[in-house]
N, C-alpha and C positions, 0 to 999 in steps of 0.2 A: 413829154409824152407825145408820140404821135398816131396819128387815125387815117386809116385808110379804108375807104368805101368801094366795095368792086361790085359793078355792077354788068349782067349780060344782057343780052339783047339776041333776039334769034327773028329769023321771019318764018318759021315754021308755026304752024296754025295746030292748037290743040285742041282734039271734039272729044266732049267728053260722051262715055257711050252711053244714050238713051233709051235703047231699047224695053230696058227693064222699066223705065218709066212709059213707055206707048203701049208695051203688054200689059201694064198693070191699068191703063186708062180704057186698053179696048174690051179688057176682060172688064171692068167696072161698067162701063156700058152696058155690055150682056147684060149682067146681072139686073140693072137698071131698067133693060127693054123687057127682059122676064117678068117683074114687082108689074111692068105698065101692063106687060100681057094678061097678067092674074087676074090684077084691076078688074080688066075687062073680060075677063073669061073666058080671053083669045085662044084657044088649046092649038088653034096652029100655029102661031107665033112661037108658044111655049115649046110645040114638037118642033119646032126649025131649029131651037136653038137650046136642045139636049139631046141627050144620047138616047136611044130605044128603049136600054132599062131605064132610064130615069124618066121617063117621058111615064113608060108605063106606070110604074110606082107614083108618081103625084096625079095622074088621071086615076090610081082609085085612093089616093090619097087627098085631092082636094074636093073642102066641104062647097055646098052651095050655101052664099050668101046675097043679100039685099043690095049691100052697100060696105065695101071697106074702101081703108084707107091704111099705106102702111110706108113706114120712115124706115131707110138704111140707112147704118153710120160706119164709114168703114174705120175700123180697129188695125188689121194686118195683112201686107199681103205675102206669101211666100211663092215663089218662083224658084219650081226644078226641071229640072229635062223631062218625067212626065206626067206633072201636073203643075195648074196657078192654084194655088190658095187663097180666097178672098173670106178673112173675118169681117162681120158686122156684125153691131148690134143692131137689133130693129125693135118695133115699138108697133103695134097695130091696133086696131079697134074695127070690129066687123058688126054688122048688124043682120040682122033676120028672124023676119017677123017679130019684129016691135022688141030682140031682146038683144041688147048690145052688149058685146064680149068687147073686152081689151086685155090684150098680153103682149109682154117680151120676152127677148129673150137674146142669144148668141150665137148667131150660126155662120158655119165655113163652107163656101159654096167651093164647088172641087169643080175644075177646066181643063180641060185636055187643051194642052198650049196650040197643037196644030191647028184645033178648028175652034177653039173657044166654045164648045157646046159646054154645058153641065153637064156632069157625070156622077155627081153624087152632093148631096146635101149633109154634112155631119154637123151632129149637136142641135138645135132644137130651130126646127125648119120653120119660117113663120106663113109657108103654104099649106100647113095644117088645121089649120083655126079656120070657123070659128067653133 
């Protein structure tokens, strides 16, 4: 019995393509720099980096709090021509006047790939609470 082993060899250089992974890192950012802006109750921060409706909907959609504190986990991201999909779970706990809330929950922040703004929050937004 005989064995032959064929082996090639090339000097062409193979990349593989990343983009889908830098979109899905600079969209997690946003997302990240929004949770810090809320934190702090930055509203311009938060209007730099969303769409007009959505700006306006979370300004009269976010409560006043004392003090929170809130964790993102990402679950999923989906990537089309015109939108990122970014799933997380999150986890939060806010406080005001001496009464401290905590909830979770599961939300998919929606990005317009050109500019990375938000444009919509679906499934259960943790900029609602407390």
């Amino acid at each position: 019995m005989s064995m032959a082993l064929l082996s090639c060899s090339s000097n062409k250089i193979v990349k593989s393509d990343t983009s889908g992974i830098d979109i899905t890192q600079s969209a997690n950012k946003t997302i990240e720099i929004i949770k810090g802006a809320y934190l702090k109750k930055d509203m311009d921060q938060i209007q730099a980096l969303t769409t007009d409706d959505t700006f306006r909907l979370l300004k009269t959609q976010i409560k006043n709090f004392d003090q929170a504190s809130l964790s993102l986990t990402p679950i999923w991201v989906e990537i089309n021509k015109d939108t990122i999909q970014l799933s997380f779970s999150w986890e939060g706990t806010w406080k005001q006047d001496n009464k401290t809330t905590k909830e979770r929950g599961v939300a998919v922040f929606v990005l317009l790939p050109e500019t990375l703004k938000l444009s919509q929050i679906l499934r259960s937004s943790p900029f609602l609470f407390p």
